[in-house]
Residue, then its C-alpha position, 0 to 999 in steps of 0.5 A: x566497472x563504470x559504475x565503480x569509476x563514477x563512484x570513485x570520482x563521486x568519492x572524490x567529490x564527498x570527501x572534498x565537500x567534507x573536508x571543505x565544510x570541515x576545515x573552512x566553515x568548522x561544521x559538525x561531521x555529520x551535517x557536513x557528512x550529509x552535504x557531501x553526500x549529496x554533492x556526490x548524489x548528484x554527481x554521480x546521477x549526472x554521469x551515470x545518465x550519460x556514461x553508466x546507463x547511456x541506453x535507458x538515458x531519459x529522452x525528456x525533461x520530466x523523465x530526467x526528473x522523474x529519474x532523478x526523484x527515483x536516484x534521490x529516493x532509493x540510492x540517495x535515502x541508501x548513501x543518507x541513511x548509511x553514511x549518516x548512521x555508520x558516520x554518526x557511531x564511528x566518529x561518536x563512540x569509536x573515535x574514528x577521524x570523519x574522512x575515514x568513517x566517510x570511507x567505511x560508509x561508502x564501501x558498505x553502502x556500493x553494493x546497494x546503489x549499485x543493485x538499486x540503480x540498475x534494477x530501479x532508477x535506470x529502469x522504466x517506471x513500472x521497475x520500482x514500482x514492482x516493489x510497492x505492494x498495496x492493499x486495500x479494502x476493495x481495491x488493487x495496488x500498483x503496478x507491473x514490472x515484467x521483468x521482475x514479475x513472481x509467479x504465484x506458488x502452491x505453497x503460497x496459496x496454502x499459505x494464503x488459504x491456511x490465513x484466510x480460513x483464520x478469518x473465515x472462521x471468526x467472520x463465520x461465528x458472529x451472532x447478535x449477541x457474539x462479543x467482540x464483534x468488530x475486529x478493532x475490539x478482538x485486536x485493540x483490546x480497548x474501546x477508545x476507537x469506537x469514541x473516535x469514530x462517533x466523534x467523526x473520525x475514521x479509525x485505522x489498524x493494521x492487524x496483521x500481527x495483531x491477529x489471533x491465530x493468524x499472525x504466526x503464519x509464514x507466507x512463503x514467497x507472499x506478503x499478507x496485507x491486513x487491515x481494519x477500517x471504521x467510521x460511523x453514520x449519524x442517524x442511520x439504521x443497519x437495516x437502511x444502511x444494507x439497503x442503501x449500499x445493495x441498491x448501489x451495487x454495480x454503480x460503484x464507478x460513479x462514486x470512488x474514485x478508483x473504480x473506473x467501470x463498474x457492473x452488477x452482474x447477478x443478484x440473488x437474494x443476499x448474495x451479489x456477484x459485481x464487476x469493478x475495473x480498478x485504477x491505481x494511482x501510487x504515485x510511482x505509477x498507475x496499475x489497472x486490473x479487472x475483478x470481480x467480487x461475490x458479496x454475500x450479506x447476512x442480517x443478524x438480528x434487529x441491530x447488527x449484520x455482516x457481509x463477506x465480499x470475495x473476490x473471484x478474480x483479479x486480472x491485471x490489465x496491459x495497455x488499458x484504454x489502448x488498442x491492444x489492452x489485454x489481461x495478464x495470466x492470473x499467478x502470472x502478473x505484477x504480484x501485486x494482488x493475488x487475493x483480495x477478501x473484506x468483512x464487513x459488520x454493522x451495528x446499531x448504536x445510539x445515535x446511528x451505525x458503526x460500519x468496520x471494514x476488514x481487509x485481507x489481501x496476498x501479494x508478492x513478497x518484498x525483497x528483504x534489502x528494499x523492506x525499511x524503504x517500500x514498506x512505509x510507503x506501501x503502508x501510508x497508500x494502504x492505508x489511506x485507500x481503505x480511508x479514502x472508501x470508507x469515507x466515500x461510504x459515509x459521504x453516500x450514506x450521508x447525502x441528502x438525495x441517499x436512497x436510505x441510510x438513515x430514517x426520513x424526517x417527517x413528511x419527507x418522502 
């Protein structure tokens, strides 16, 4: 009821900016509209600071702020976007007069700031963030919010398992002569990434709709993350690549950024087992797990190879670096990352080696209401985590002090 009376006097606040900007200044509904709204945005944030939510009230200026960024960018995107579009098709194509298209909208939109400002903005920081799930190639997504933690179910990992045995077997069937090869040539169809990536860009893909005989699977209570990465390495050799990249194996803290800790924890033959600590920045928030990763390697005649990392386990961390850091039951967590495998395939080709990383993760689902909000953002993060690793690769692959990578120029040790 206090939220209601706050937006009853917000109302008034809008509709009285509107008819302001309507009848003295003479501007068009729709930017007056947007003016009005967020009079009301701000209006309304000030009091249910106070009033509404007095016992989650931010104790410091930048938790005010930051509460206000999370008001703006979930209740303010929800009344923008809703008064905007309803505004714009009631008073365009119905002829319905600006103030009481102003009133359809805001009825329609109470329901959604209500459930968003006190499950997310009102909340700590680790709330929002519960509905922000990011994959990426060898890496976590962010972060916790206990109260909204999922469980993971049985049918969700016969979900994930029924997906991943799709990849498996296509992973499983390359030869040296297998054609596609990459998963940008089974997915796109085209070869005009492989242009891009030999002119120095870091081609991008998100499959999981695109891929053949995995994109009509249902996950029940879980998302699927699939994604698809590729760069190229001027002058290198698949074979000084492998080489390269297995000698770093353990040591991967002193190169991404992400990665915090790092260990090789057995070696044998063309299988690996590496202990990664994660950190996560997501801009919201910051989320720590512990993993470890079984990578197998497998050559595939003189000019391609592939590698298949897994990983085996996925802990979330609480109070990381602190004195009570402790792991969370796996199933158990934020949902962020219940599964995490990446494919790898490498290729000779005139000039150095194509290196294509595919990524395919399982977190928690997004509430439908939240979707047009959190997924562009989970996308843009995903996607430029696993840019981010690829170039670090290449960067490495590339130095000057490389253990190998690509042929030693002559007299060169």
């Amino acid at each position: 009821m206090t939220f209601n009376g706050v937006g009853l006097l917000g109302l008034g606040v809008q509709l009285g900016v509107l008819a302001l900007l309507l009848g003295l200044s003479g501007w068009h509904p729709v930017a007056a509209t947007a003016a009005g709204v967020e009079a009301a945005i701000l209006h309304n944030f000030a009091w249910h600071q106070r009033v509404t939510w007095r016992d989650r009230r931010a104790c410091t200026a930048g938790a005010l702020l930051e509460q206000l960024w999370r008001f703006h960018l979930l209740n303010g995107l929800v009344s923008l976007a809703g008064n905007i579009a309803i505004v714009a098709a009631l008073t365009g194509a119905a002829g319905v007069h600006p103030i009481a298209a102003n009133l359809a909208a805001v009825l329609a939109c109470s329901i959604v700031n209500f459930l968003g400002s006190d499950r997310l903005v009102f909340r700590t920081t680790a709330a929002i963030a519960a509905l922000v799930v990011l994959p990426a190639a060898a890496s976590a997504g962010p972060a916790t919010g206990d109260t909204l933690a999922p469980e993971l179910r049985p049918h969700t990992v016969a979900a994930w398992q029924k997906y991943e045995k799709v990849v498996d077997d296509r992973y499983g069937a390359l030869t040296a002569s297998t054609s596609p090869f990459f998963a940008l040539d089974a997915f796109r169809h085209d070869d005009g990434w492989r242009r891009q990536v030999m002119s120095g860009a870091v081609e991008m893909f998100q499959a999981e709709r695109a891929s053949p005989g995995a994109a009509e699977i249902d996950v029940p209570d879980g998302r699927i993350h699939h994604w698809v990465g590729a760069m190229f390495v001027p002058g290198a050799t698949v074979a000084g690549v492998l080489k390269a990249i297995q000698e770093r194996a353990g040591r991967e803290a002193e190169s991404y950024d992400e990665v915090i800790a790092s260990k090789l924890l057995e070696r044998n033959g063309p299988r690996l087992r590496v202990y990664m600590k994660i950190e996560r920045d997501a801009t919201i928030t910051t989320v720590t797990y512990n993993t470890e990763h079984e990578v197998v390697y497998r050559t595939l005649g003189p000019a391609r190879a592939a590698s298949r990392s897994t990983a085996t386990k996925i802990a979330e961390v609480v109070d990381a670096g602190g004195a009570g850091e402790r792991e969370k039951p796996p199933g158990n967590d934020s949902g962020y990352l219940w599964r995490l495998n990446a494919y790898w395939r490498y290729e000779q080709v005139p000039g150095g080696v194509i290196i294509e990383c595919e990524s395919v993760s399982l977190s928690r689902s997004v509430p439908l209401v939240l979707r047009p909000l959190v997924t562009p953002i989970a996308n843009r993060l995903a996607r430029e985590s696993l840019r981010s690793t690829l170039t670090t690769l290449r960067s490495l692959l590339t130095s000057p002090d490389r253990a190998a990578g690509r042929p030693h120029s002559p007299g060169r040790p």
